[in-house]
NUSE-50665 format. One line per field, with one value per atom (N, C-alpha, C, O): residue in one letter; y, z, x; residue number from 0; atom name. Coordinates in Angstrom, 1 decimal. Layout:
aa <- c(A	...)
py <- c(Y	...)
pz <- c(Z	...)
px <- c(X	...)
i <- c(NUM	...)
at <- c(CA	...)
***
This chain:
aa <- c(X	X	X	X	X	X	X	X	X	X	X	X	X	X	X	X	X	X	X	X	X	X	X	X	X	X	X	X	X	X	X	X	X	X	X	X	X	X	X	X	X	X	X	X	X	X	X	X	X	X	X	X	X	X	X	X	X	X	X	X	X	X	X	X	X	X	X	X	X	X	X	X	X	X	X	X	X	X	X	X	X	X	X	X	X	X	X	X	X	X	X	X	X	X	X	X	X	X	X	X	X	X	X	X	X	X	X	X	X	X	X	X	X	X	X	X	X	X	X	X	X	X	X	X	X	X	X	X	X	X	X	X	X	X	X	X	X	X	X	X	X	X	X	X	X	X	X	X	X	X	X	X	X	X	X	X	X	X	X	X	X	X	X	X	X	X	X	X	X	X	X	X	X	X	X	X	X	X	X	X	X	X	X	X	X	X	X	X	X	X	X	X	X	X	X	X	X	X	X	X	X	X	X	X	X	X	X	X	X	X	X	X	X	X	X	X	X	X	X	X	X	X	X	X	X	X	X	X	X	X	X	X	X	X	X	X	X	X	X	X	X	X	X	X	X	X	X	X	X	X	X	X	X	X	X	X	X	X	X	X	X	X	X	X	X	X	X	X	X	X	X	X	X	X	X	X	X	X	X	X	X	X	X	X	X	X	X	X	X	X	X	X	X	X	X	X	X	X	X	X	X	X	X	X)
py <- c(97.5	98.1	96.9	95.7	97.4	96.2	96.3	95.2	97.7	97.4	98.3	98.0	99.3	100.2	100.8	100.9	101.1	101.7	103.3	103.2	104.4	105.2	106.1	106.8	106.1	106.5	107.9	108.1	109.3	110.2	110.5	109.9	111.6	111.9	112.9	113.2	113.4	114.9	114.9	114.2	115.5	115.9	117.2	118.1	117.4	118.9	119.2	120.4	118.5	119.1	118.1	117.0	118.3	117.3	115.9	115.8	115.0	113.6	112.4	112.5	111.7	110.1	109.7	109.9	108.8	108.7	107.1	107.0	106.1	104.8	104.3	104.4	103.8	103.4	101.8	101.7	100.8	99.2	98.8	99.3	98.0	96.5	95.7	95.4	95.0	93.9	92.6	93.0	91.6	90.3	90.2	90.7	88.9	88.8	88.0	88.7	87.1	86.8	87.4	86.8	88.8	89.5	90.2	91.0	89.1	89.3	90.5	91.0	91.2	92.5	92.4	91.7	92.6	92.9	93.7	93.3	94.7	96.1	97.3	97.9	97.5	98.8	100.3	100.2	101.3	102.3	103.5	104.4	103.6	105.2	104.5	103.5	105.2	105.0	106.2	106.0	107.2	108.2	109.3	109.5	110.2	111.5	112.7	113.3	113.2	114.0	115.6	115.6	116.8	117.4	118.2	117.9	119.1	119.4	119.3	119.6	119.1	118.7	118.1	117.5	118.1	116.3	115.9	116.4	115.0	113.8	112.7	112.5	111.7	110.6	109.2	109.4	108.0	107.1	106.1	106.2	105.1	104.3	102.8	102.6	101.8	100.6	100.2	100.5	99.4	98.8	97.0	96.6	96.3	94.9	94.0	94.3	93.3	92.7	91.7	91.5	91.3	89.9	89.1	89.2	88.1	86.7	87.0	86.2	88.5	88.6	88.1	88.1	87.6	86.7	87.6	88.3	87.6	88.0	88.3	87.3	89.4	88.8	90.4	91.4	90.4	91.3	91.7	90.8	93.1	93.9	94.5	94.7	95.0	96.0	97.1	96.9	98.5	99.2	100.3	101.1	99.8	100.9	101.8	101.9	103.0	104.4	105.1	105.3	105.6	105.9	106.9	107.0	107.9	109.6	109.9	110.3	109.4	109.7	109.1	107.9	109.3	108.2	108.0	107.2	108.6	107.9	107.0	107.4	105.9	104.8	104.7	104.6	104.6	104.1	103.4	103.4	102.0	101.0	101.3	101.9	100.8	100.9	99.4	98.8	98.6	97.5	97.3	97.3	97.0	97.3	96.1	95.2	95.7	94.3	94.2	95.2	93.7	93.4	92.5	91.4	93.0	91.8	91.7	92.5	90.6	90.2	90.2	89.9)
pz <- c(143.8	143.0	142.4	142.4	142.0	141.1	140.5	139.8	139.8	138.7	137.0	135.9	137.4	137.1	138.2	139.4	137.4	137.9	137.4	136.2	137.9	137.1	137.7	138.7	137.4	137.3	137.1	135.9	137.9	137.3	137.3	138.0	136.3	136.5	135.5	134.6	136.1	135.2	133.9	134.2	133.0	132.2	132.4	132.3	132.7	133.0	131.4	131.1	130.7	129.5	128.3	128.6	127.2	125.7	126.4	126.7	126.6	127.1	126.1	125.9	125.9	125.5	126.7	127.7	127.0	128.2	127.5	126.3	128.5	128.6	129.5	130.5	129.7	131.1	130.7	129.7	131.4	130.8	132.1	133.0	132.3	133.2	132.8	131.6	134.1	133.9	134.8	135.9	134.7	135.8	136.2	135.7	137.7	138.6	137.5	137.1	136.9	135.8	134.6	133.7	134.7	134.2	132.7	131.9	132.7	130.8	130.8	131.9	129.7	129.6	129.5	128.5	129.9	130.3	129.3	128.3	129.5	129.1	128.6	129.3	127.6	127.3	127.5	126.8	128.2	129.0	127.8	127.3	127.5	127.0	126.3	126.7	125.3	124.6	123.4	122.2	123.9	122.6	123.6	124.8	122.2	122.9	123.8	123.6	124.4	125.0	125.9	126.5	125.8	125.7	127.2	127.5	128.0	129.4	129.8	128.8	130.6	131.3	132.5	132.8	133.3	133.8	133.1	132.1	133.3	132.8	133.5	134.6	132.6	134.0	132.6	131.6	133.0	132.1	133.0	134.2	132.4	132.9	132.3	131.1	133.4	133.1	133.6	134.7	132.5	132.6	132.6	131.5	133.3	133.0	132.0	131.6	131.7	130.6	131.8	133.0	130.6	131.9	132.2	133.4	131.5	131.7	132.7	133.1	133.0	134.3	135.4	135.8	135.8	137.0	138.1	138.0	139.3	140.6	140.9	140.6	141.6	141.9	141.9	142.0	141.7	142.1	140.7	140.1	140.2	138.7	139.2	140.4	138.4	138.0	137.4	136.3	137.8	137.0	136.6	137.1	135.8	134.7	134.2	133.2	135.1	134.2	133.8	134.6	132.4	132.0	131.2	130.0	132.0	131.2	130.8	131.5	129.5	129.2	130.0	130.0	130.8	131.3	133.0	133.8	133.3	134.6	134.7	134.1	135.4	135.4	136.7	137.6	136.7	138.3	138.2	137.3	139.4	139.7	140.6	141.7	140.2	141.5	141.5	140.5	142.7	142.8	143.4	144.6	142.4	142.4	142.9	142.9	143.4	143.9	142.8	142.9	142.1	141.3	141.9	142.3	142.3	143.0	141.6	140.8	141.7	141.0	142.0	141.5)
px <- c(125.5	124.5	123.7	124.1	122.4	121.8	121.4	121.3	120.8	120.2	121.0	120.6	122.1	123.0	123.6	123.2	124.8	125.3	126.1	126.6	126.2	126.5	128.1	127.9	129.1	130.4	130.6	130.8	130.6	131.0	132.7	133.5	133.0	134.4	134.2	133.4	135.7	135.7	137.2	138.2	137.2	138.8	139.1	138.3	140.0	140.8	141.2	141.0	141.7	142.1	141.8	141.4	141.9	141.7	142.3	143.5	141.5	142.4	141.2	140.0	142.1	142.1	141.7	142.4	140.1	139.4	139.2	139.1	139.1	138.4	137.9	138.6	137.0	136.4	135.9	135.3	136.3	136.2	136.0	136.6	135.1	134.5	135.1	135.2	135.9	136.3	135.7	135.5	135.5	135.3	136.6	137.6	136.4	137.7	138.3	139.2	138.4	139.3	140.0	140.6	139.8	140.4	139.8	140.2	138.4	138.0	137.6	137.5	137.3	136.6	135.0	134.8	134.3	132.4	132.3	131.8	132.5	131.9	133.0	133.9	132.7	133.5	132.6	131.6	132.6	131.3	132.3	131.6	133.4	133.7	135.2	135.8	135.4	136.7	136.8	136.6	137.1	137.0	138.0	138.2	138.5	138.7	138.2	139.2	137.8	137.0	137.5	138.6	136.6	136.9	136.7	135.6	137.3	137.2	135.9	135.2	135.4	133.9	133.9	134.9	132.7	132.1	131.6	131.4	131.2	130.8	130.7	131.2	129.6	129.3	128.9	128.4	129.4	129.0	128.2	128.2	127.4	126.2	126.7	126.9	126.7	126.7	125.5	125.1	124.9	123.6	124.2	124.6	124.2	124.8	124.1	123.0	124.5	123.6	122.6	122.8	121.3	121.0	121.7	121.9	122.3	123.1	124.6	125.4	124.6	126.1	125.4	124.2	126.8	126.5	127.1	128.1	126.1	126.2	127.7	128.3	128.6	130.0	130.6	129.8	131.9	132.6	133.3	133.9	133.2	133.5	134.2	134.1	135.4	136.7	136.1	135.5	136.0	135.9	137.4	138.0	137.5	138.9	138.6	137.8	139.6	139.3	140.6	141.4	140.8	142.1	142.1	141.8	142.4	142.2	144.1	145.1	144.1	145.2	146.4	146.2	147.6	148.5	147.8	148.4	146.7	146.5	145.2	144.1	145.4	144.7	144.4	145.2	143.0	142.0	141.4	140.6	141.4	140.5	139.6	139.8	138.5	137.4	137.1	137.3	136.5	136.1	134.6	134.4	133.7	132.0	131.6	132.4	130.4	129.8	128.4	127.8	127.9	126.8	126.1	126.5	124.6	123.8	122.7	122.3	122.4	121.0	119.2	118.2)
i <- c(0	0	0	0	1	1	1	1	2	2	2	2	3	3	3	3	4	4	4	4	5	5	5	5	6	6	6	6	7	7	7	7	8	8	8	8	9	9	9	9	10	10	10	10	11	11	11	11	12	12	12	12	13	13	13	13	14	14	14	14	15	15	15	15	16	16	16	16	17	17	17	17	18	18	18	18	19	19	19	19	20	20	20	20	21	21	21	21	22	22	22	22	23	23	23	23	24	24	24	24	25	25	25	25	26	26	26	26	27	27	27	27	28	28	28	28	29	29	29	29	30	30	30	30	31	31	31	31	32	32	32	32	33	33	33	33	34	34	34	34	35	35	35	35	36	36	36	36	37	37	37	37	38	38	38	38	39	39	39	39	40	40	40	40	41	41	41	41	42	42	42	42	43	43	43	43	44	44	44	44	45	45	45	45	46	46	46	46	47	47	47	47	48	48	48	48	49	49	49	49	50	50	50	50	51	51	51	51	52	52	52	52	53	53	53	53	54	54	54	54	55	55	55	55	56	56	56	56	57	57	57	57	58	58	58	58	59	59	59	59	60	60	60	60	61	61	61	61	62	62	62	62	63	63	63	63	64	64	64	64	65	65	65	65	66	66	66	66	67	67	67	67	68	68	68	68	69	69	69	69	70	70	70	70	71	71	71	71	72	72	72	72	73	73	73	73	74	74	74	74	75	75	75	75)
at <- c(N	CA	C	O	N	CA	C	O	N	CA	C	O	N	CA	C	O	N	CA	C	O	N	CA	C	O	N	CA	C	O	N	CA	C	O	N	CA	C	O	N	CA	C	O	N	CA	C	O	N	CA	C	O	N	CA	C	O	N	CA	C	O	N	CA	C	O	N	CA	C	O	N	CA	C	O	N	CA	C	O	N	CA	C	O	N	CA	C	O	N	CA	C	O	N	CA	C	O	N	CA	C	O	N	CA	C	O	N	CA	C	O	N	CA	C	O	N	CA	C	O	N	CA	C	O	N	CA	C	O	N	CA	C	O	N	CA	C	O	N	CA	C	O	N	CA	C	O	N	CA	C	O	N	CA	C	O	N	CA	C	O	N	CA	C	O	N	CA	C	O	N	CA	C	O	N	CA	C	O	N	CA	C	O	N	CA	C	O	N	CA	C	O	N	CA	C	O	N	CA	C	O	N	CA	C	O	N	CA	C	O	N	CA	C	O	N	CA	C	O	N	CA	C	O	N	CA	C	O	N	CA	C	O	N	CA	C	O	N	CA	C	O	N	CA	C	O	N	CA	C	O	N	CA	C	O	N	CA	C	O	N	CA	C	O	N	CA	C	O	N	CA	C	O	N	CA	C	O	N	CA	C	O	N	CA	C	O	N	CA	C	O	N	CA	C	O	N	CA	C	O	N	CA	C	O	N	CA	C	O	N	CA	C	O	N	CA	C	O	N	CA	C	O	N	CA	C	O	N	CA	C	O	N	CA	C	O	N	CA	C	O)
***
């Protein structure tokens, strides 16, 4: 992606939702969702800041005890 990116996903029930960017060094970028939330879709939007550098992002998603990686490429 380059210029956003946008993540949909759905909750089946009341769940504790987080969605975090991470860089290959493991730091945190971006926090996109961190709240309770209530059955739906839904879609969150990472806009990168300017100063990220070109490279390969972690996206972390954690609806209550299950946790999914996706692995994104950021061009400039």
């Amino acid at each position: 992606f380059e210029s956003s990116l946008e993540i949909h996903y759905g909750v089946f029930r009341k769940s504790k939702v987080g969605i975090v960017v991470y860089n290959m060094q493991g730091q945190q970028v971006a926090i996109l969702e961190d709240k309770v939330m209530q059955p739906e879709k839904y879609f969150a939007t990472w806009n990168p800041e300017d100063g990220l550098a070109t490279g390969y992002y972690f996206i972390a998603i954690k609806i209550n005890d299950l946790q999914v990686h996706y692995l994104k490429v950021y061009k400039k």
